[in-house]
Each structure stands twice: as C-alpha cells, then as structure tokens.
C-alpha positions, 0 to 999 in steps of 0.5 A, spaced: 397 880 590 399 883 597 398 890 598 403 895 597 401 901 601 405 898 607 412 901 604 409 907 600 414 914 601 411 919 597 415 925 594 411 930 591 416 935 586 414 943 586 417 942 579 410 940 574 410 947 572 407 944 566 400 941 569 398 948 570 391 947 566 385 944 570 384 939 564 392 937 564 392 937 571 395 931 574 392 933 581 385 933 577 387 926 574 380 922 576 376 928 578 375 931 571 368 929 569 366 935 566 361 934 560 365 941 556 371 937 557 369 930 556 365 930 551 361 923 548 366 918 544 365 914 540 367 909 543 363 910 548 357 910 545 359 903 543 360 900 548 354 902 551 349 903 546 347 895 547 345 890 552 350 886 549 356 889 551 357 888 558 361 892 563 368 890 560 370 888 567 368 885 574 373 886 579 375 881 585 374 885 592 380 885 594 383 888 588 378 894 589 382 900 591 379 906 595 382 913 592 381 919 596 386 924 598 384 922 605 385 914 604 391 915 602 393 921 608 390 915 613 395 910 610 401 915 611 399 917 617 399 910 620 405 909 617 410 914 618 410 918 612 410 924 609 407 928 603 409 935 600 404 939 596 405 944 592 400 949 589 399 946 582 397 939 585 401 933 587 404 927 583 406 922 588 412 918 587 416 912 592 422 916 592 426 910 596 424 905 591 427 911 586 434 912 589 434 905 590 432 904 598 426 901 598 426 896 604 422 891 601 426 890 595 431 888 599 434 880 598 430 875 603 433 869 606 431 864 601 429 857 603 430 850 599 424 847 599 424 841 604 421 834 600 420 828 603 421 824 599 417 817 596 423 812 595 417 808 592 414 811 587 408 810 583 409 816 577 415 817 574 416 820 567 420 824 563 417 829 558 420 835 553 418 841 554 418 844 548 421 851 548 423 853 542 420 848 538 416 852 534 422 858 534 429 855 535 431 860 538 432 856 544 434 849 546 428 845 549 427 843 556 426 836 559 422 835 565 424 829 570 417 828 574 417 824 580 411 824 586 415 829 590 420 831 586 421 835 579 428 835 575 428 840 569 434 839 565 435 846 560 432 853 562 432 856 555 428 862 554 420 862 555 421 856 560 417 860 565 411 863 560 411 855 558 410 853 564 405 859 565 401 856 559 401 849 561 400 850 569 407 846 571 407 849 578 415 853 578 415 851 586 414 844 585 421 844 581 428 842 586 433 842 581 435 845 575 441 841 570 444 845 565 447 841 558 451 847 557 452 854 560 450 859 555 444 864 552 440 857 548 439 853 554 439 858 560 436 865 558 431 863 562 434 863 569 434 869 571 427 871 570 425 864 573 430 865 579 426 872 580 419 869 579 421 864 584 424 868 589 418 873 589 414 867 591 409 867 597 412 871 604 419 867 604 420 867 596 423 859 594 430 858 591 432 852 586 438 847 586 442 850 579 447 844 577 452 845 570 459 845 569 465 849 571 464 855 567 457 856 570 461 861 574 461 865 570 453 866 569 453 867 576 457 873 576 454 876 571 446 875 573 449 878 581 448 885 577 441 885 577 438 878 582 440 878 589 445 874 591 441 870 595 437 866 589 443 864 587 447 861 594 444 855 590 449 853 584 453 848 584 458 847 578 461 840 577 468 838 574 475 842 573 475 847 577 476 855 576 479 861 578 485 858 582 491 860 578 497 855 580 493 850 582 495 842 582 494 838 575 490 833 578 490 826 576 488 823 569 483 819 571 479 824 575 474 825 570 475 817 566 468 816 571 461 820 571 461 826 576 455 824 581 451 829 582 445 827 586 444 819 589 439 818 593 433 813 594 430 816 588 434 818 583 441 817 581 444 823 576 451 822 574 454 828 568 460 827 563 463 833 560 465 833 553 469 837 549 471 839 541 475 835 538 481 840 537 480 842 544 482 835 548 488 837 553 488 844 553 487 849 557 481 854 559 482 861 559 477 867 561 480 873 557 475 877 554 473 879 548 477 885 545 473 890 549 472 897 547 474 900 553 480 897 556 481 903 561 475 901 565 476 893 566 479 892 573 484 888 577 476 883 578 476 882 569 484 881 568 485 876 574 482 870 571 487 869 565 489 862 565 484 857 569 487 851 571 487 846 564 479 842 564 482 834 563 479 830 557 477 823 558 483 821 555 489 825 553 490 822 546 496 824 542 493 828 537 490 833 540 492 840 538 497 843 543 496 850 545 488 850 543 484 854 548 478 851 552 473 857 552 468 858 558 461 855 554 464 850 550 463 845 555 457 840 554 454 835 558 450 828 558 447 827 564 445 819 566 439 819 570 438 811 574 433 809 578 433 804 584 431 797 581 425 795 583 424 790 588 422 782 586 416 780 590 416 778 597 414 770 598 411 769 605 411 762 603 418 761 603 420 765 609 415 761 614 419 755 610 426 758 613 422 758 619 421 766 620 414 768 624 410 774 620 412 781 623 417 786 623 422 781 620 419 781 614 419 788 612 427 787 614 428 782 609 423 787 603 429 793 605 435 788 604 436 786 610 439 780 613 435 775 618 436 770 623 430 765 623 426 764 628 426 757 629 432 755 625 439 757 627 440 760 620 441 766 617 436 768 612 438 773 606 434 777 601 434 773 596 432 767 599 425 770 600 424 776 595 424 774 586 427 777 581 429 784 581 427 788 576 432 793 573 432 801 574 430 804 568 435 808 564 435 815 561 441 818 557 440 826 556 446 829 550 447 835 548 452 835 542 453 842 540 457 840 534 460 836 529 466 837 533 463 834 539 462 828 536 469 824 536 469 825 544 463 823 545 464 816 541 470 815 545 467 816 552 469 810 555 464 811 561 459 810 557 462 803 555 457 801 560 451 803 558 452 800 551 447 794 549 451 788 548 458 789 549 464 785 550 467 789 555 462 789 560 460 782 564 453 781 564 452 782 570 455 790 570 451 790 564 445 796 564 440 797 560 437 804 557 431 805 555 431 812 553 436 816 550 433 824 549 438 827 543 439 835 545 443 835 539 441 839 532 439 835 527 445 837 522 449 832 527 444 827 529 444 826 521 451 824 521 453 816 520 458 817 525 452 819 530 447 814 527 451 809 528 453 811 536 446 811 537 445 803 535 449 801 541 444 802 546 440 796 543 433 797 543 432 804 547 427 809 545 431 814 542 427 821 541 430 827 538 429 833 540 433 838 536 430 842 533 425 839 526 423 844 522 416 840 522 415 843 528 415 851 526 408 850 523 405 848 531 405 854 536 408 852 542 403 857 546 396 856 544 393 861 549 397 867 545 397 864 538 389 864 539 389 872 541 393 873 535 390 870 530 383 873 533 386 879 533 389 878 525 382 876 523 379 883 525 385 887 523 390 884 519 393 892 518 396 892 525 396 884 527 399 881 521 399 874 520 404 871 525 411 868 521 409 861 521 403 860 522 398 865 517 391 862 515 394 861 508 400 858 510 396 853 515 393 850 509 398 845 507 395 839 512 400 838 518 401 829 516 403 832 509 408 836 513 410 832 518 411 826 513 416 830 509 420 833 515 421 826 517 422 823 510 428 827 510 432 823 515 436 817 514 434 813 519 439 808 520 437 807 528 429 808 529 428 814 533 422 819 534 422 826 534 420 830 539 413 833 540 411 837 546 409 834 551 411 828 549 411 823 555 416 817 557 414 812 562 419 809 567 413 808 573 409 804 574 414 799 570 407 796 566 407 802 562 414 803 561 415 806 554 412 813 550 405 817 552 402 822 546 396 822 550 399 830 552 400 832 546 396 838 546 391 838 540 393 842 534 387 848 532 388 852 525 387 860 524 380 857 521 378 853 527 379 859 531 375 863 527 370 858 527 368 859 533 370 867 535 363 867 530 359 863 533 362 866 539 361 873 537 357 874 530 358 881 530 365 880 529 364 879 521 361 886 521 366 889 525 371 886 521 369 888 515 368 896 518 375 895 520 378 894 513 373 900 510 378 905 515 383 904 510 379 906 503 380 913 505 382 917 513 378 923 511 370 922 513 367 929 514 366 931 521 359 929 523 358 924 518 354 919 520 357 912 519 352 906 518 354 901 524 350 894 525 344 893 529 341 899 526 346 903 530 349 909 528 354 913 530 357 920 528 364 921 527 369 925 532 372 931 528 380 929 530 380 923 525 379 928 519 385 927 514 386 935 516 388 935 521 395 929 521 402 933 522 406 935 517 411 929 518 406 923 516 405 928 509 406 923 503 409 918 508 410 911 505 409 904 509 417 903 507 418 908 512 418 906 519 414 901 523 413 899 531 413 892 532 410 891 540 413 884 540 412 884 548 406 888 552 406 886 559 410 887 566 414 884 570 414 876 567 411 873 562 404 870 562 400 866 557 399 872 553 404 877 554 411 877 554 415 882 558 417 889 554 420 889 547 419 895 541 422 893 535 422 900 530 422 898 523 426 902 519 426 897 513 432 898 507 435 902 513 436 897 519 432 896 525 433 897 533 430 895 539 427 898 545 428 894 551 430 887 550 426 883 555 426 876 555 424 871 550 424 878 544 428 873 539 422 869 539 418 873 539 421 876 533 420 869 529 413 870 531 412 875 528 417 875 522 418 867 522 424 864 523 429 867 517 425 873 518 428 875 524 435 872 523 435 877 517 432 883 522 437 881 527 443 881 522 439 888 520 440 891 528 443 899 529 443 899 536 439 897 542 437 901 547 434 899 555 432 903 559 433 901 566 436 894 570 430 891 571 430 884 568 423 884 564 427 889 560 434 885 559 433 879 560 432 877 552 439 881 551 445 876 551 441 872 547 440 877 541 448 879 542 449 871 541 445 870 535 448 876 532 455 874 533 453 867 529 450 870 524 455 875 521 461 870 524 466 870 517 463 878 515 465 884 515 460 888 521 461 893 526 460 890 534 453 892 535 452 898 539 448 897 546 446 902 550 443 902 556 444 904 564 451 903 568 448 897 571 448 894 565 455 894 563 458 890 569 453 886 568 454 885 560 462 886 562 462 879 566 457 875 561 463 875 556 467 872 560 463 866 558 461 868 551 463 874 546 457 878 545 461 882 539 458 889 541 460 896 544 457 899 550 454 907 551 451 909 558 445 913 557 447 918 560 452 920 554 446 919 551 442 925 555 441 932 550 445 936 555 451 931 554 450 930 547 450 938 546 457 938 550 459 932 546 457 937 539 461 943 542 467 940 544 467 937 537 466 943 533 471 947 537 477 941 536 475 942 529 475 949 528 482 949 531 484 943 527 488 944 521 483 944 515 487 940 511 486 934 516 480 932 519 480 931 527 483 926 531 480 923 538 487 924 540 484 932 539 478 931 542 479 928 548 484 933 551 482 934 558 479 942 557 475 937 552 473 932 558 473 937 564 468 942 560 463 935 557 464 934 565 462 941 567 455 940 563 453 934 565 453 934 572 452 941 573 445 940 570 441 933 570 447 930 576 449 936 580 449 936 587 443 939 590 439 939 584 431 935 584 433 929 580 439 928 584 435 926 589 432 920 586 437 918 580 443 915 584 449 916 581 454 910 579 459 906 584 465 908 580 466 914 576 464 915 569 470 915 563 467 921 558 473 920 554 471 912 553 465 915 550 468 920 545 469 913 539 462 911 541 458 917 540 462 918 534 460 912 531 453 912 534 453 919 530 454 914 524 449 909 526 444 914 526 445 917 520 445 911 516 439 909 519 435 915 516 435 918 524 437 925 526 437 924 534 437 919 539 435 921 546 435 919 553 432 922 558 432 921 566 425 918 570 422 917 575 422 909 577 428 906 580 436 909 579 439 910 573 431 909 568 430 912 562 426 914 557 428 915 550 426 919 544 427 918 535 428 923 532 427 922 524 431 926 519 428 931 515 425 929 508 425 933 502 418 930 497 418 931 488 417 938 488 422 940 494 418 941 499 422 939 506 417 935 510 420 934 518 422 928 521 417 923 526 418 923 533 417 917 537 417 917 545 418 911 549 417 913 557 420 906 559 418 906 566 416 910 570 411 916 574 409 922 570 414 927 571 416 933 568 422 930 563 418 926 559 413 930 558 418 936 556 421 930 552 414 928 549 413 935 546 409 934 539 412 927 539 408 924 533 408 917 536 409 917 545 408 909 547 408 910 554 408 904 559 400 903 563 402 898 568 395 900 573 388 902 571 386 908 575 383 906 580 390 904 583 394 909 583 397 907 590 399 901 587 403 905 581 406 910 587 407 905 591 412 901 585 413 908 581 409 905 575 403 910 571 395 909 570 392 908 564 389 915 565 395 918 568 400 916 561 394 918 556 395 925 560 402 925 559 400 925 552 396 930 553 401 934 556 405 934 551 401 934 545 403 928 542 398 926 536 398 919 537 399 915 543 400 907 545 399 904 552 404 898 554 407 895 559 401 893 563 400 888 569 399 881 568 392 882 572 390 884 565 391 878 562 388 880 555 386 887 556 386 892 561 381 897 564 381 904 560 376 910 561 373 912 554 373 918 555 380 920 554 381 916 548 381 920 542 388 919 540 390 912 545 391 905 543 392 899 547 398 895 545 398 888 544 403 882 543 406 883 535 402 888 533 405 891 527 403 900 527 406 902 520 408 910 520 402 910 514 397 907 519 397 912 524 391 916 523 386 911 523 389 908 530 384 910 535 378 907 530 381 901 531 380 900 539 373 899 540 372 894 536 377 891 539 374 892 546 368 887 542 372 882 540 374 882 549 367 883 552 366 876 553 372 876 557 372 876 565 378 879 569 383 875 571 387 876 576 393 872 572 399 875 577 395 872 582 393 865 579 400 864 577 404 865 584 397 861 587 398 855 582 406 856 584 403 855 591 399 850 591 401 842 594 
C-alpha cells in the first residue's frame, strides 16, 4: 500500500478537555504501560500461557511504522506542515481531508487500458459469474474471455468482492455491458469504478456501454465518483435529454445497434420494450417528491424526452403510455470472425505462385496475381472451407410483458435455425443463448416455444433457480462463518441458507427436485457458477464444468477446523457454559484445558450490568454486523452495514454499504430479509463515502416492490446533504419511494430548536385544534430554528466550522418541519425515544449517530431506563463523540488501523484500534464493538490485550442480542484460538497487485 504520510496536515484542537486523566489521555495512547493500570487479563494470559499459541501476527516490513513524536515531527518538517499542541496532549487529525481539500483526493487523469489485440485467439469463452446465485438480490454476471480482452455483461452488486474471491483480475476488464440500467444489474458500478480508479499511480477506468437511460446512472453517481471514471460511458439507442428534437426514422432501430467491431469480436444490442409501452414517449419526471421547493430548473428540464422508437409500431399500442428510464432491456449478440480454412501449398504452387509473402496475402484474403501464370489467384482457390464464427445470445427479459416484443423482433430473424426468410447462405448458426430472464418468464410456453427456434444452441439459464440458494457463492466467507457458528452459535447464528441441519438434505436430491419443476419443452441447463462455454479452440466448442468450485458442507469444514485445532471442541463447549449463569464470583477459578486455569476479571460479575439491561428480553434489540470492513469489499468482509433489530417494532440500518441486501439474506435467508426490508423505519449514512452507500438504491427499490399494492409511508433516509443530490438524480431512472432528512436537522441542537418552536405554536394555538405546519412554519419559526443551528455547531468562526464545510446551496428548514414530524412517529413506534446525530471529524458533513430507547416500566411498576447504542461512523476521536457516547450502553466505533499506525489513521482520519477502545473509555460506555477495519486485516485484526475488558471485534453476520451483553468480551479470546493459525495478509494490498499483474 502506498504510504501516506506524504500529504498528512496535522490539526491538533485545544478542545479535548475531556482527556485530562494520564489513563484516558489520547496523548498518552501508547505509552501507558503501567502495571497498576494495566493490570493482567484474561485474555492475556490465554493467549500466552501456551507455546501453542503463537504471536497472532507477523508483519511485512514495509508495513511496520515508526511512532515517535520525533518521527512524525521529521516527516512534518520535510513536508511543510505544522502542528499545534495543546496542554493536555494532542490528537491529530488531516484537517484538509476533513474540509474536503485534500490534495491527493483529487480526480486523476484516468486511462483505458491500451490491448493489442490477438485477432487469432487460442482461448475464448463465456462463463457466468454468479453473483446473486445463492441471494437473488441481484442479477448475475457474465464474462466474456479473450487472450487480451475481457468483457463483463451486468455489474450487479458484489461483483467486485467476487471477483476478489475468485482471483478475476479487475484490471483485465476493458468493457462493461449493462441489459438494463438500474440497481439489480448495476449496483455494483460505482465501488468497482472506484476500486478501478484507485489502481496503481494512474488509476485505470473501463468502457460502460447500456441504453439511453444510462444517463441517468451517471448523473446520479457524479456525486460521489469523480467525473473522470466515468468520461468512458457510452449509452446507445434514442437519445435523451433534447426537447424538440426530430422524430427519427422508423427503420432506425429495425437492425441491431453495433457497438464494438473489431477483429475480435462483434457485439451488437437490440432494445426491447413492454408490450403497452411500444410507441410511446419517454419522460424522466420524478417521483412525487417531498420537497418540491428544492427541485431546480437541472430536475425539471427533462420532462418530456424525445419518443424511443420500437422495432415496429403496431396498431395496438397503447397510445399515450409512458416509457420510463429503467424499462428498457437489452439482448446483446456476440459474433466472432469465422475461421479460416486451411491454406493448401499444394494447390498455390499449382496455380503457379512461389512460396513467400504471397502466401500470407492469400491467408489474410487478399487477391494475388501468380507468378508464373497470368492469372489472379483468389482466396478461395487455395484455402478450405471456413468455418463459421461462433455465436452467443445474452437476453434479458425482465418480464412477461417483454415477451411479446421479443417474439417479434424481426432482427433476430436471422439467427433462427431454419427459417424460410433467410437464404442459406445469410444463415448464422447460435451456439449459445444465456437466458438473464427469471424463472417465472423462461417457463411460459411463449418463451419455451421462441427458445426452440435456435436449433441445437446451448441454452443456459441463469436466472435465478432456487437450487442455488443452498450453495455460497463466497466460499471464503461462508467458511469463517460456519467456524465461527460452531464455536459460538449465540453471536454467529447459522446463516439463513446454509445452517448445519439444513445442509443435510443431499445437494442431487435438491437439485433434481429444483430441476424437476420446469417444463422442459426445449433442453437447457441451469446456470451453475463458473460454468464455462467454450468458443475456442473450435475443438472444444461446448460446455465446461471443470470450474464449478466444489461444494463443502457445515460439517466438512468443521471436520477440519478440528483436525486443524483440537482444542476447539473444548473452547466450544466453555463457550456455551457463559450462558448457564453471568455471575461467577470475582476470583473464582474456572477450569480451562490442558490443566490451565484462569481467574475470572470482576467486571464480568452480574452486579455490575447497567440498569437498562434489568429484566431485558432477547425480543428486545439485536445488533446484526452485517458488513465489517473499509473501503471495499474482501473475500471476508463486506463494506460497512449494522442492522438494528427491533424485532415486532421494525428494524433500521446504519450505513448501507454495498452488497447490504445480500447480506441481509445471508444472515436471514431470502424471505427473511424481504420480511426485514418491508420491516425498515428508517436508515441512517453517516457520510458520502461509497463503502457506506453504495447498497442504498438497491434496498429503496426492493422496498418499493415489496410493498407496491400496500398501504406504507415512503421510508425515511437520512443522511448528509451529498446524499440527497445524489439519491434526487437516481429517481429520475427509478422511484426509490422514500423521504430524505439532512443529518443536520437531526443534530440535538436542531431537534431541540425543533421541540420549542413546536411547543411555543402549540401553545399559542387554539386548544380545541391541534397545530398545523401552516403554524409552525412561520418565519420567527424558521429564523429562530436558523438562529440555533448555525450559531453553535456552524457558526462562523467556531472549531467545527473549520472542518465541517457547509453545504453548496442553502438548507430549507422549513422542508424539514413534516419530516421531523413524522421521524417523531417513526421513533415512537419503534419503541425509541431519540435518534441523534453528531458531527465528526472525517470528511465534510460526517456523522455519527446515537439511539436512544424509551424507557420501560417492569411488573411491579419499576421504571427501567432506556438502551443507548453510539455508532462513530467514521472518524478521529474528538470531543463530540466522546460527549455523544456518555454512559452509552453499546459504542460500536470504527477501528480501521492497528496501533501501530496511527500516521496512516491521521493521515486518512480514520481510528486505531486502541484509540477507539479509549474513546469507550472516555465516555464510560459499558460495552464496545470494534468495526470498520482495513482490509489488510483479512480475518482478524491486531489488537492489545490490555484494554479489552469491555471490546469485542465485530465479524460479518455477527448477531449481538441485547440480553447477550454481558458475556460479550468472554467471547474474544477464543476467538483469537480459532485464528492463530492465521498469517497476516496484506489483503488491500494482494488485491490491488493481483489487479496489476499481466
């Protein structure tokens, strides 16, 4: 990974009045090594009481980093840069990469990758990628391979992490084809744009090719993706966005729209289009939006587009029906060139030619004239018979109502086996059709009977097929989770699909009943991961399963996590004892194996839980860690997701990074999470960063569909300002039926302001009627909520003023009035008394956030107060979040550096792991979870025993029930036992080099 500390601006605040204690001093981070304060632990002695337990982590020496105050001050020196110190110690944070300024953020000048390409190609394939298989939450992708060329058609979420887990090299790709531009088969543009862009010294971009609404998609993802990884996407068909414009002629899109010729590779696309959508107009007006007095002349200016023709206007179309962005698919036709028949030496030297460069004229289909007679010798006088270019048909047929423009698509006349249109010698032969449409459609006889008009081509069906929910598409992550469950069930339940008693069921047994449901009027395949189509060398035309990854049951891999570790069915049955009783004396000795013992820490005493978790059900709250990891997806964590279970009242999510859906049916299998996702009161993003929004559009749009026909409310979305512009310009391409609230009406002082300014309406409204908005959104209403706001948190001058930059246009309080209303309604019914943001120190406009539980009354009248959960999002420890944490019964804070890289967490205003468990400290908070770690980290990360009396590292799909808290911390060293075989890897770094490599 490429050092930072090149561009590190240290800002140190005279404000961390809250470090005065040597202990609690962030100045005094690593030094404290006082045996009065750090006295031995548990885990400690664990994890050293044996030669068998290795030192956890090895690492390489470039990632070693020195720490002293004098290195830093060296580094600073050389670098122009300053720092200010203050009497009680010092945290440094880069302060232009919190305002937004940082240097090396900046967009590059991003290149295509230059091929030369190999007209004569000794490997070609196609071969599905199965994202989305075992989760259909997502459309999967397909890879079109050549020697020097790659082609991915589809970018569905978890494509990157994928391709991550089965080493396909992201820099290898050239271009993108999209069957459709919405959040099932692009979700995961925008992280792999990112990824791409961040590649090497230069970063790398990618040809993006879809239809006309891809627009769209663009303009949304200019929010947070520099404008230069995308100068690369190219839309095809009608063009939109100018009014007036020409009808053009009818016959425009009667033939396939070329999109790449070359001597590779042909790829043609034909648009399709619902049925009571054929000649109609398209029109981008949006949703019915909450606040139409912040949509500008940029939103309202593309009402009516320009009409997107059909490939034949029929008499029955239904006139006036609107075409809206996202309802047009895509087949896409790949041809390559025909190969060449054999040159015969013999004939030329008959027709008179003399061997040399006259020969390769004549391979390349050139015309000669003979050497020693005076005629012209023609190709095909000396070479055999060509044979034929192989074939291959992707379609996407979204629906049923696709389906009748897609049996009448005259273009495709000629790919039909047999035909009596076509002359023989226009004929083409398809040797593979790759059917993206669902199941529910490739089972009408409509489609089975189009199917049968290409002959004998290999049909493979790659919709989704309910066999292959039982099968982890990442085997990497599905092990970890399934070790993990076998240790400690309580915190990593089963996943959703694949738990050891459901896995007993043999996989032919499902697979034949899953197959035995289709009526088979034209013989097909279904899809399988990795499943290969051959097209070159000719001789091995046809299908390849040699790369079907194996399949492991639960039991297998705990077979050999024993072999591997025997003392993990000792450490698993000491795990389950935690939850026979939580209140083990103080100094009690517990019998451990190998004849060790080890003396209890008094903080796990029963006495000492906080009065919120008295008589605490497990229906109560839940804290599902569906994604773990920074930045990008790996092999083993997903980016950053917390779903917060609040079981019969609903649920709400906490960041929403890339791939959250699947996760979510992961962890609650794929009806269980469509029941969590219609169950959503609210989600929450704490800043702009994709790692923690990219999965948003996704979870909108399942929403939607779940609850189309329903009586809901819009779900509410609050987040930063960015956030809006960008989630305002992806409903132009689909409805996303929610309601956004800026963090910053969110903050205590603006909900306070909020509160009074209610209060006073109300009391000066009559007392028979209740108060109208009309009330409360006087101006003295508005002037006074302004007033609050911005003369604490944003008022000019002040510390956080420096680095929380303020938004480019103004922001409307009065918009904010109906939904703080209703978020007042939501929280209430979700059993929560307060949601709250806070300002941070990462970049402009991040937040944390903190829940508050209303309070409880038990049998015997008894009030018992309310949970307080405290994320950080991401961030520098600084003041606000320790004030925000205050006696917080939960602080899950982000961890994404180890101690010993505190330069890199300035540097990129991230925390250590030692500097977040401080912050936990500080504030007195009674549990903490450490999240959000670096990829370099692939399992587990580097922690110091000596703080974590109270910590826990988070995994993917750990579940932490409200009623489990206060055996958390016991869980963590043996989880360190089930992880001491493992080496560190360097995994950012194996990704990126993997990228790279030729």
């Amino acid at each position: 990974m490429p050092h930072l500390t090149s561009f590190r601006l240290l800002y140190c605040s005279p404000l961390l009045s809250p470090f005065k204690s040597p202990f609690l001093s962030f100045s005094t981070l690593s030094k404290s090594k006082s045996p009065l304060l750090n006295p031995p632990s548990f885990f400690t002695v664990l994890s050293s009481s044996s030669g068998r337990y290795p030192k956890l982590r090895r690492h390489p020496h470039h990632l070693r980093r020195r720490n002293s105050s004098s290195f830093r001050e060296t580094n600073r020196r050389d670098k122009g840069m300053s720092t200010e110190e203050t009497e009680s110690g010092s945290v440094g944070f880069n302060k232009r990469r919190a305002e937004g300024r940082d240097k090396n953020d900046r967009p590059k000048t991003l290149q295509l990758k230059a091929r030369k390409l190999n007209p004569v190609n000794t490997i070609c394939y196609v071969q599905i990628l199965g994202t989305g298989m075992d989760t259909q939450d997502t459309s999967s992708s397909v890879l079109l391979f050549f020697d020097k060329q790659r082609f991915i058609f589809n970018a569905g979420e978890g494509l990157q992490r994928f391709c991550t887990e089965h080493k396909i090299k992201l820099s290898k790709i050239d271009h993108i084809f999209l069957s459709r531009v919405c959040s099932e088969t692009a979700g995961g543009l925008p992280g792999l744009l990112l990824t791409l862009a961040g590649m090497g010294d230069e970063g790398m971009s990618v040809n993006i090719w879809g239809p006309s609404d891809l627009k769209y998609l663009v303009d949304a993802m200019r929010s947070f993706i520099p404008n230069a990884a995308m100068v690369h996407t190219r839309s095809f068909g009608q063009a939109l966005g100018s009014d007036g414009a020409p009808i053009p002629d009818l016959r425009e899109f009667s033939d396939p729209i070329v999109l790449i010729d070359d001597e590779v590779v042909k790829i043609s696309a034909i648009l399709l289009l619902p049925s009571c959508l054929k000649g109609s107009q398209i029109v981008t007006e949006e949703p019915n939006m909450l606040y139409p007095s912040e949509v500008g002349i940029e939103g309202r200016r593309d009402h009516l587009q320009e009409p997107i023709l059909p490939h034949s206007a029929g008499e029955d179309s239904k006139a006036g029906a609107m075409v809206k962005p996202g309802d047009i698919s895509v087949i896409y036709v790949c041809e390559l060139p025909e190969i060449k028949g054999k040159f015969d030496p013999q004939k030329a030297v008959a027709l008179g030619l003399k061997a040399g460069p006259k020969y390769r004229e004549l391979q390349l289909g050139k015309s000669v004239m003979s050497d020693r007679k005076n005629i012209m010798v023609h190709p095909s006088d000396v070479m055999g018979p060509s044979i034929p270019g192989p074939i291959v048909l992707l379609v996407d047929c979204p629906t049923e109502s696709y389906l009748q423009d897609l049996l009448s698509v005259e273009s495709l006349s000629s790919y039909y086996a047999g035909s009596s249109s076509n002359p023989p010698e226009s004929a083409k032969t398809v040797n593979c059709v790759i059917h993206l449409s669902p199941a529910s459609v490739v089972r009408a006889p409509n489609y089975q009977v189009w199917m049968k008009r290409f002959g004998a081509a290999q049909h493979i069906m790659a919709g989704h097929e309910m066999k292959n929910v039982e099968i982890p598409i990442l085997k990497s992550s599905a092990r970890i989770a399934a070790r993990l469950n076998y240790l400690c069930p309580r915190f990593f339940p089963a996943p959703g699909f694949w738990s050891l008693r459901h896995l007993n069921r043999s996989i032919p047994e499902l697979i034949a009943s899953s197959e035995g449901s289709v009526t088979k009027l034209c013989e097909s395949v279904a899809a399988e991961n990795l499943l290969k189509f051959h097209l070159r060398p000719y001789a091995q035309l046809g299908l390849d399963r040699s790369g079907i990854p194996s399949l492991s049951s639960p039991s297998e891999i705990i077979d050999d996590l024993v072999s591997e570790i025997p003392e993990v069915v000792d450490a698993a049955q000491e795990v389950g004892q935690f939850w026979n009783g939580f209140g083990e004396a103080k100094g009690e000795i517990t019998p451990m194996h190998d004849d060790k013992v080890m003396i209890e820490e008094p903080w796990l005493n029963w006495n000492t839980l906080p009065g919120c978790l008295e008589n605490i059900t497990r229906e109560d709250m839940e804290i599902v860690l569906l994604g773990t990891g920074s930045s990008q997806p790996s092999k083993y964590r997903n980016v950053t997701s917390i779903y917060i279970n609040l079981f019969s009242k609903g649920s709400l999510l906490l960041d929403c990074g890339e791939g959250t859906l699947g996760q979510l049916k992961r962890r609650f299998s794929v009806e269980g999470a469509d029941n969590a996702v219609r169950g959503l009161r609210c989600i929450w993003i704490s800043h702009i960063h994709a790692d923690h929004h990219a999965g948003l559009a996704r979870i909108l749009t399942l929403r939607r569909d779940l609850l189309k026909g329903v009586p809901h409310e819009p779900l509410l979305v609050i987040g930063p300002r960015q956030l809006k512009r960008y989630l305002d310009a992806y409903q132009k391409l689909e409805d996303l039926d929610m309601q956004f609230l800026d963090c910053r009406h969110t903050t205590e002082i603006s909900l306070n302001a909020f509160e009074r300014s209610f209060e006073t309406n109300k009391e000066h409204s009559s007392p028979e009627g209740p108060v109208s908005f009309e009330d409360v959104n006087n101006r003295n209403t508005v002037e006074l909520m302004n007033q609050n706001i911005d003369s604490s948190l944003f008022a000019k001058g002040s510390r956080m003023q420096s680095y929380w930059k303020r938004p480019g246009s103004p922001v409307d309080h009065s918009v904010a009035f109906p939904i703080l209303k209703n978020l007042k309604k939501v929280l209430c019914e979700a059993g929560l008394e307060a949601l709250i943001s806070f300002p941070v120190v990462h970049c402009p406009q991040a937040f944390g956030v903190v829940l508050k539980a209303a309070e409880r009354t038990n049998s015997v009248g008894k009030v018992i107060p309310g949970w307080k959960i405290v994320y950080s999002g991401d961030t520098r420890p600084c003041p606000e979040l320790i004030e925000a944490a205050r006696g917080a019964t939960v602080l899950i804070h982000e961890a994404t550096f180890e101690e010993g890289m505190v330069d890199e967490a300035i540097a990129r205003n991230h925390s250590t792991t030692n500097e977040a468990i401080e912050v936990g400290n500080s504030a007195g908070a009674y549990r903490i979870i450490l999240t959000h770690f670096s990829q370099r980290y692939p399992k587990i990360p580097v922690f110091d025993d000596a703080h974590m009396h109270k910590t826990c590292i988070a995994f993917d799909l750990m579940s932490v029930n409200m009623a489990d808290l206060p055996v958390l911390p016991k869980v963590l060293p043996y989880l360190k036992l089930l992880f001491r075989n493992e080496m560190t890897v360097d995994e950012l770094e194996d990704v990126i080099s993997a990228g790279l490599a030729s």
